[in-house]
C-alpha positions in Angstrom: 0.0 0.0 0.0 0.9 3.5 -1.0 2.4 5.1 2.4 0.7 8.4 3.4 3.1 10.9 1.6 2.6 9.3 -1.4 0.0 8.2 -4.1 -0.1 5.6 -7.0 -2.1 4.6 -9.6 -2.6 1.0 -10.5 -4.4 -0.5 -13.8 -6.0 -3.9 -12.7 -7.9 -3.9 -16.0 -8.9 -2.3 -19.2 -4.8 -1.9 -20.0 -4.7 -3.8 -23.3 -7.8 -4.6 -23.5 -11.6 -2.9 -23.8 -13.0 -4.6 -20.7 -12.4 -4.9 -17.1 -12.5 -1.3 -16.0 -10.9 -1.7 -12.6 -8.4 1.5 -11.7 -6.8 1.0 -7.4 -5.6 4.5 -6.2 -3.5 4.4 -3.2 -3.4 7.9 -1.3 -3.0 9.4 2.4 -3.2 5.4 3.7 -6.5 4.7 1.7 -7.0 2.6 -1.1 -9.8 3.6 -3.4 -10.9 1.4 -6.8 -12.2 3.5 -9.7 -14.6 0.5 -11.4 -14.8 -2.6 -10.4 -15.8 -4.2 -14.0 -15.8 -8.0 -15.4 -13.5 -9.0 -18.0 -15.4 -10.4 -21.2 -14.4 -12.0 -24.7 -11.1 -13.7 -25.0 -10.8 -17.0 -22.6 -7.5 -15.6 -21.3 -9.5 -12.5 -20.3 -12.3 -14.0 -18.9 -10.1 -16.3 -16.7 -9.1 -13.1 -14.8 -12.7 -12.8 -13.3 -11.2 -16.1 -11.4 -8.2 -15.5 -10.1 -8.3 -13.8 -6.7 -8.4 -10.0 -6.7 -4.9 -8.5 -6.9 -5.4 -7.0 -3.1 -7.6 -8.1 -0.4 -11.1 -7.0 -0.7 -11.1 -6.2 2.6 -8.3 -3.4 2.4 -9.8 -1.2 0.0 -11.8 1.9 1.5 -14.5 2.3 -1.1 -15.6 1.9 -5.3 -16.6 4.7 -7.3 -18.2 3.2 -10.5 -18.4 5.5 -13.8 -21.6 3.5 -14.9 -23.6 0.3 -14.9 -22.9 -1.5 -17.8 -21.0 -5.1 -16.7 -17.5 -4.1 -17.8 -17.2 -1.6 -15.2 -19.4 -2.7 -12.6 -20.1 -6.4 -13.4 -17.1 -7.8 -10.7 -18.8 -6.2 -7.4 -20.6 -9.2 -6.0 -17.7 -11.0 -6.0 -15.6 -8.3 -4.3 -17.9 -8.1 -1.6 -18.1 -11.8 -1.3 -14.9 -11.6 -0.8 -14.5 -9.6 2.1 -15.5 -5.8 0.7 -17.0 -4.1 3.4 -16.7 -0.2 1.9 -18.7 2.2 0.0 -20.0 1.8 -3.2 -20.1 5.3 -4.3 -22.3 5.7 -7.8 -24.7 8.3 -9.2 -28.8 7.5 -8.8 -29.2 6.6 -12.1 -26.0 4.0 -12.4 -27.4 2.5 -8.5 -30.8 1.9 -10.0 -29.6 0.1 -13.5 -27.5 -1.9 -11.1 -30.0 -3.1 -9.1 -31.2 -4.5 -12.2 -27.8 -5.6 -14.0 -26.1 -7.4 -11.3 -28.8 -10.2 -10.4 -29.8 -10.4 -14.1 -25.9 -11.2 -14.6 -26.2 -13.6 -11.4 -28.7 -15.2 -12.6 -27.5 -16.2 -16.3 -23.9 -17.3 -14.4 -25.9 -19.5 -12.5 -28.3 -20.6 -15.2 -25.0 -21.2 -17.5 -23.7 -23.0 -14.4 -27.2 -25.8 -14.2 -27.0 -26.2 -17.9 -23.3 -26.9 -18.0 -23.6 -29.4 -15.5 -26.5 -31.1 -16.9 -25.4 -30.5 -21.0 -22.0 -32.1 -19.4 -20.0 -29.7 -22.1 -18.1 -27.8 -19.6 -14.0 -29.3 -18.8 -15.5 -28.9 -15.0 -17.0 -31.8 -13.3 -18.9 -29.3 -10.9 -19.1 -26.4 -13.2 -19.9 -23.3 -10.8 -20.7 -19.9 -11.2 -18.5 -16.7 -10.7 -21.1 -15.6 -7.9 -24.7 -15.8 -6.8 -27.8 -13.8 -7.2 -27.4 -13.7 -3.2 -23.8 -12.2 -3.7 -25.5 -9.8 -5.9 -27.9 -8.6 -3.7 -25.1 -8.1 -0.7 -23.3 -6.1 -3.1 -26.2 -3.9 -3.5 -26.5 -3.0 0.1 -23.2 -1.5 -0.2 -24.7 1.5 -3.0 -24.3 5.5 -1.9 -26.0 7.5 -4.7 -24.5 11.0 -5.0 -25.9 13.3 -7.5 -24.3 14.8 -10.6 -21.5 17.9 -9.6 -21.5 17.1 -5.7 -18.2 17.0 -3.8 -17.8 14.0 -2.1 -15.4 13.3 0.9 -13.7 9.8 0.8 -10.8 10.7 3.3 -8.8 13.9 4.7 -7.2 15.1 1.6 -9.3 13.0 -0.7 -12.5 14.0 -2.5 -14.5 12.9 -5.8 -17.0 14.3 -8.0 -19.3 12.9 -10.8 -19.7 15.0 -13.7 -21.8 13.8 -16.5 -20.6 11.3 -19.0 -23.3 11.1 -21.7 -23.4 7.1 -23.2 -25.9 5.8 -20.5 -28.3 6.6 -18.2 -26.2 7.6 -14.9 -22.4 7.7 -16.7 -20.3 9.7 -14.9 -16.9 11.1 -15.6 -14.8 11.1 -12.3 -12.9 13.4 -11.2 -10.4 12.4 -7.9 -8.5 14.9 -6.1 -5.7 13.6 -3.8 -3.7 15.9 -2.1 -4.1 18.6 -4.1 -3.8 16.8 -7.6 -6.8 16.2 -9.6 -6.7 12.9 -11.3 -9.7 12.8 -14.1 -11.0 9.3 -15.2 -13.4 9.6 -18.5 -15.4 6.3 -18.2 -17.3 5.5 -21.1 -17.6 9.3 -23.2 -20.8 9.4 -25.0 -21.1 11.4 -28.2 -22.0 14.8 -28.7 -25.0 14.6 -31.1 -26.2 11.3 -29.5 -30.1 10.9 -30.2 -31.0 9.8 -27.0 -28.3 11.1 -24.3 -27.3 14.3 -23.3 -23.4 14.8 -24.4 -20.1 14.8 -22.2 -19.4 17.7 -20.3 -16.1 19.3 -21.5 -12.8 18.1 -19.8 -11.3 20.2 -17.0 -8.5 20.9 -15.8 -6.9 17.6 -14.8 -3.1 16.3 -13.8 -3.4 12.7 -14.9 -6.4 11.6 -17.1 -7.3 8.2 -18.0 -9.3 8.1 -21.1 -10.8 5.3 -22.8 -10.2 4.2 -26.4 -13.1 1.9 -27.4 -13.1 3.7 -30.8 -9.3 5.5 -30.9 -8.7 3.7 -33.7 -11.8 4.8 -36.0 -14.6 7.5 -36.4 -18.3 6.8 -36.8 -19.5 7.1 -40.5 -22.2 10.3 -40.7 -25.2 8.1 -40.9 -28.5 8.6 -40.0 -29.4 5.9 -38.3 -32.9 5.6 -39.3 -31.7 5.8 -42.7 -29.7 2.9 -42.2 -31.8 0.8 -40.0 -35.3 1.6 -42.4 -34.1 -0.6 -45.5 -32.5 -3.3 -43.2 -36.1 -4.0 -41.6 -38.1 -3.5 -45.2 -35.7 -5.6 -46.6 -36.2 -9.1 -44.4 -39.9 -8.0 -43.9 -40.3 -8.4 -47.3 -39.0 -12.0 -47.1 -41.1 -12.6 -44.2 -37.9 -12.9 -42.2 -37.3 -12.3 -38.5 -34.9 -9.9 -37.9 -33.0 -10.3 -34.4 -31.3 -7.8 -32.5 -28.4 -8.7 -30.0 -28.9 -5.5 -28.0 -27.4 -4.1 -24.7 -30.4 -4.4 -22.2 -29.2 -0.7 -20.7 -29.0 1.6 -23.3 -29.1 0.2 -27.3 -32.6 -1.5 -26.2 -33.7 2.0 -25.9 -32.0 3.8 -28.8 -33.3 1.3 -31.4 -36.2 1.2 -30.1 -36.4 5.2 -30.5 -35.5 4.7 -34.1 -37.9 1.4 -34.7 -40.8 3.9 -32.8 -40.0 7.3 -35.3 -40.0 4.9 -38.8 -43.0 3.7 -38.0 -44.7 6.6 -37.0 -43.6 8.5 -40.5 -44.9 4.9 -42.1 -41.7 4.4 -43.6 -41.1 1.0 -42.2 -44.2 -1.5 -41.9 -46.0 -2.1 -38.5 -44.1 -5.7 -38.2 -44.6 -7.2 -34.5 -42.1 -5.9 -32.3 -40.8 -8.1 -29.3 -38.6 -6.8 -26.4 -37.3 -9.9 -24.9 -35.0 -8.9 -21.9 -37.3 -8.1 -18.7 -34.2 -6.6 -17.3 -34.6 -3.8 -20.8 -38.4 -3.6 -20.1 -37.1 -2.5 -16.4 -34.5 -0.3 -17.4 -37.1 1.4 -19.7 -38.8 2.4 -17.1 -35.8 4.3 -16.0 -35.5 6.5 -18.7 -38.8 8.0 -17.5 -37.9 8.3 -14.5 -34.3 10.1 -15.4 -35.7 12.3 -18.0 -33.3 14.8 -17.5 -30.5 13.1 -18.4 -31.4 12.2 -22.2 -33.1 14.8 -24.7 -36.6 12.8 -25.9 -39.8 14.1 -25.0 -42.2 12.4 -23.0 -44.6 11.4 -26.4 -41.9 10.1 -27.7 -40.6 8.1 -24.7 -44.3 6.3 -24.7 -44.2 5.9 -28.0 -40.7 3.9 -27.6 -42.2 1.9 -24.7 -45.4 1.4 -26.4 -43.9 0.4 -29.6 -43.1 -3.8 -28.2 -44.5 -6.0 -26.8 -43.0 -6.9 -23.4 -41.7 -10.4 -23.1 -40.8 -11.7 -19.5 -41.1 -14.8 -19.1 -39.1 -17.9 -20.0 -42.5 -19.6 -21.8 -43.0 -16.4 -23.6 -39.3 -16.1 -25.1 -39.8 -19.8 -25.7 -42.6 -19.4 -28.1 -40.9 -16.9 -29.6 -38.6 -19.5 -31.5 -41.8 -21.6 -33.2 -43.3 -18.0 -34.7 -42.2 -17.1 -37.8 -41.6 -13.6 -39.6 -42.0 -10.9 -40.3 -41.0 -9.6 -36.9 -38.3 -8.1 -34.7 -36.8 -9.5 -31.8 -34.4 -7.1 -29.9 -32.6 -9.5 -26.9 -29.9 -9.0 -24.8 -26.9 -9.3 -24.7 -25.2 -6.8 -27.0 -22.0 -8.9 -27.8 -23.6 -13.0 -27.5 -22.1 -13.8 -24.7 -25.2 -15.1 -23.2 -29.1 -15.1 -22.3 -32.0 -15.5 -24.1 -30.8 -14.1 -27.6 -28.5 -17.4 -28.0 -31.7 -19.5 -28.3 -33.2 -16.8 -30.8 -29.9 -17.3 -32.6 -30.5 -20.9 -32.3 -33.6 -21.1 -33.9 -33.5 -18.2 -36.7 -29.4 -17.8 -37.8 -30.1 -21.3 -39.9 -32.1 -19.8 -42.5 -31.4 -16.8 -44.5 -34.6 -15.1 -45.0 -33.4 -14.0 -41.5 -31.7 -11.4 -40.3 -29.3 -10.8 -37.0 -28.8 -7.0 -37.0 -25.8 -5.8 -34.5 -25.5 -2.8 -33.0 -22.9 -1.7 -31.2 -19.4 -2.7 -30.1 -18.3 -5.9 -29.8 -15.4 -7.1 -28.2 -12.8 -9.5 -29.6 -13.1 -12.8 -28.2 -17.2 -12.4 -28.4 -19.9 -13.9 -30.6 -20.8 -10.3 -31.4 -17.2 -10.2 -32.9 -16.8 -13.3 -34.6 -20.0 -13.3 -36.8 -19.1 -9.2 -37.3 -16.2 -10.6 -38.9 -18.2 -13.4 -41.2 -18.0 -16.7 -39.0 -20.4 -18.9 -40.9 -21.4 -21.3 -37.5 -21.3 -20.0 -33.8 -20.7 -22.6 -31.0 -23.5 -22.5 -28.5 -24.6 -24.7 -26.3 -21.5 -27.0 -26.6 -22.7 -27.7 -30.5 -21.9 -25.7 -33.6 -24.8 -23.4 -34.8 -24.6 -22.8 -38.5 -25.1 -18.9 -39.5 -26.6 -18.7 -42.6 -28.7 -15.8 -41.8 -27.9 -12.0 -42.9 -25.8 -10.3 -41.1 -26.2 -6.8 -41.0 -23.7 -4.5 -38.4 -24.9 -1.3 -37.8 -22.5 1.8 -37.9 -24.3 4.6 -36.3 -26.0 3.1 -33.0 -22.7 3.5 -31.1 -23.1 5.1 -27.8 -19.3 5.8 -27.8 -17.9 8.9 -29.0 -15.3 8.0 -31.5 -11.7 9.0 -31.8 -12.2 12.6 -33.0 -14.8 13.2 -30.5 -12.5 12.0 -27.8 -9.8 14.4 -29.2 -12.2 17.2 -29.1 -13.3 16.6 -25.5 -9.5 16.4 -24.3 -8.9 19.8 -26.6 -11.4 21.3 -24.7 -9.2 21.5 -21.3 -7.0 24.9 -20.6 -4.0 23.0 -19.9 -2.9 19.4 -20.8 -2.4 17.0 -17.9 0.8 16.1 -17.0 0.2 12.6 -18.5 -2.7 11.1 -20.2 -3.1 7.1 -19.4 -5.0 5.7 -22.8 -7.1 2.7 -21.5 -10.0 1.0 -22.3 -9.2 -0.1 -25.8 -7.8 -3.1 -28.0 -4.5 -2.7 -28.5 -4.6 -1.2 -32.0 -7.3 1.5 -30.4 -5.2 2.6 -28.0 -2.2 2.9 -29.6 -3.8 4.9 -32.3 -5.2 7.0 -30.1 -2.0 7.7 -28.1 -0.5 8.6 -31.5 -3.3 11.4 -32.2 -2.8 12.8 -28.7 0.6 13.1 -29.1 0.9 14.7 -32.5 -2.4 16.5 -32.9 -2.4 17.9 -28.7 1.2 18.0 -27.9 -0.1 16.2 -25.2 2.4 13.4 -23.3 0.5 10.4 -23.8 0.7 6.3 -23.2 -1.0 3.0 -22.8 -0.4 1.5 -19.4 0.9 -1.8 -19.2 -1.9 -4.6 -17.0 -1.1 -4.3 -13.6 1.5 -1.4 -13.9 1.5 0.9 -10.6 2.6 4.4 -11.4 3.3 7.5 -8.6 1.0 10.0 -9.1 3.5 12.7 -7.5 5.7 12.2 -10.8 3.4 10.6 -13.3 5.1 9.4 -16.7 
């Protein structure tokens, strides 16, 4: 542990890599972790989530999460299972989409678990699961909300903030100050002409930031996406296919359901049967009622996006799904394959090519999402091989990440460049790209932090 004159940085995740958000600062004799996210894709990755954290749960003070999606909040339960006993400091909006995102991932761990077991594919003879819908509810007990532009006291010399991050309902930007020195971590940066959230705030002035890189390596094509997404679903209606949608329960459920809702009510798409099968979206629906002032639709048109599916919930209802055939949509989590109720959607409609499977956001290497993204003609699910012989359509304009000329305007937006900017969050080739631009386009000292490196944040480098 960092001794009380001094203060270090360590990346436990998303160095190298675009998941597993997990950043330890070590100040005045506390020990603080910004995220506390689950690794996803590659198998080496994932095996992280298994290994025991790199310092005892029980030593760290408290968690400040950025937002809710899994990546950066996903690992919590099994912190506290393991001995956490702190703070869980979060805005009101990221708390509530927890209490909705942690069980729901419980629960398909443990499903995955049963079916395992009883499918006898897993290499375990007792295959268990990474935690419990009970560690999930501990972990919740643990929540603080604190609203948007607060201070918050963690410890003498030690304070946070939350400013407002765009990308999701609740996403924060954080900005630490320890002793004086104000350490800035971007968390997922929405963009600034987003159709459903509210953009960024503008960077401050900051010592150290650590910025994400999701899209460093690329920018987003102009597209409307209505205009892309209208032809897409005339298209396979046409054919009486089913078009499915692997979509992030928090966040791209909503946003193509926005677009799905404004086609149809200009008639340029026809009224095909829409089904929202994730009762964790239908919740977090809900939510962007509630947090209206956090995203720029009106009310009309919020109704008209709830209005627009029908709301399936339970198992026998996503069940019968798979004997109906098209036209219809089907929009199911999760966004990048790695599990629920979509893989049995895929299962039954990726065979036959009337059909469609329309992606929509990012997808991680090592996922599903990424593999048919890159033309895999059979998936393995379900210990078997699924042949893919469906269209595959992946959507450019849906994503909820600003891209790398969005990032570089947010970061020109600061008075002074930070002393060193920390490039995380990423694939490799993201990151590195984006360092590049920093460097050359913002003067701006600039690397990608190794996994695990520890750096001093009185002389950061």
């Amino acid at each position: 542990m960092a001794t009380p004159s001094s203060s270090t940085l360590q990346f436990l995740g998303a160095a190298g890599t675009v998941t597993g958000s997990r950043y330890l600062v070590e100040a005045g004799g506390r020990r603080i972790l910004v995220d506390c996210g689950l690794f996803q894709g590659y198998k080496q990755l994932r095996e992280r989530n298994r290994a025991p954290f790199p310092v005892p749960p029980d030593t760290l003070d408290a968690v400040l999460l950025t937002h809710a999606h899994l990546d950066h909040s996903g690992y919590l339960p099994a912190l506290v299972r393991d001995g956490f006993r702190g703070r869980v400091l979060c805005t009101p909006a990221t708390r509530d989409l927890c209490a909705l995102l942690l069980p729901d991932s419980a629960h398909l761990l443990e499903e995955e678990a049963r079916y395992a077991r009883k499918a006898g594919y897993s290499r375990h003879a007792e295959p268990t699961p990474l935690y419990t819908i009970a560690d999930a509810e501990a972990a919740l007990e643990r929540f603080e909300p604190h609203d948007f532009e607060r201070d918050i006291a963690l410890a003498p010399g030690v304070g946070a903030r939350f400013h407002p991050a765009g990308h999701l309902l609740g996403a924060a930007q954080i900005r630490l100050e320890v002793g004086g020195m104000v350490v800035h971590f971007s968390g997922d940066l929405g963009r600034p002409h987003d159709p459903l959230m509210r953009p960024p705030r503008t960077l401050q002035e900051a010592d150290v930031l650590v910025c994400e890189s999701t899209y460093g390596n690329r920018v987003h094509p102009r597209l409307d996406p209505e205009a892309e997404l209208a032809p897409v679903i005339r298209r396979v209606a046409a054919r009486g296919g089913v078009i499915v949608v692997p979509a992030f329960a928090v966040g791209r459920a909503q946003g193509v359901m926005l677009q799905i809702a404004r086609l149809r009510q200009r008639g340029e798409i026809p009224r095909v049967p829409v089904f929202l099968n994730s009762p964790m979206a239908i919740d977090a629906t809900d939510l962007y009622h509630r947090y209206h002032a956090e995203h720029h639709v009106s009310d009309a048109e919020c109704q008209a996006m709830y209005e627009l599916a029908t709301m399936v919930r339970t198992v026998e209802e996503s069940k019968a799904l798979n004997r109906r055939h098209g036209p219809m949509i089907i929009l199911s989590a999760s966004g990048m394959l790695s599990g629920g109720r979509v893989l049995h959607h895929l299962e039954a409609f990726a065979p036959d090519p009337r059909n469609a499977i329309v992606l929509s956001g990012f997808q991680a290497g090592g996922t599903r999402g990424a593999a048919l993204a890159g033309g895999a003609d059979r998936l393995r699910m379900f210990g078997r091989e699924v042949p893919i012989r469906a269209e595959v359509v992946v959507l450019q304009s849906f994503s909820g990440h600003a891209d790398a000329d969005e990032l570089l305007a947010w970061m020109g937006g600061a008075r002074r460049a930070p002393a060193a900017t920390y490039v995380t969050h990423g694939e490799p080739d993201a990151a590195d790209t984006l360092r590049g631009r920093i460097r050359r386009e913002l003067g701006w000292h600039a690397r990608v932090p190794e996994h695990m490196e520890r750096i001093s944040l009185d002389t950061p480098r």
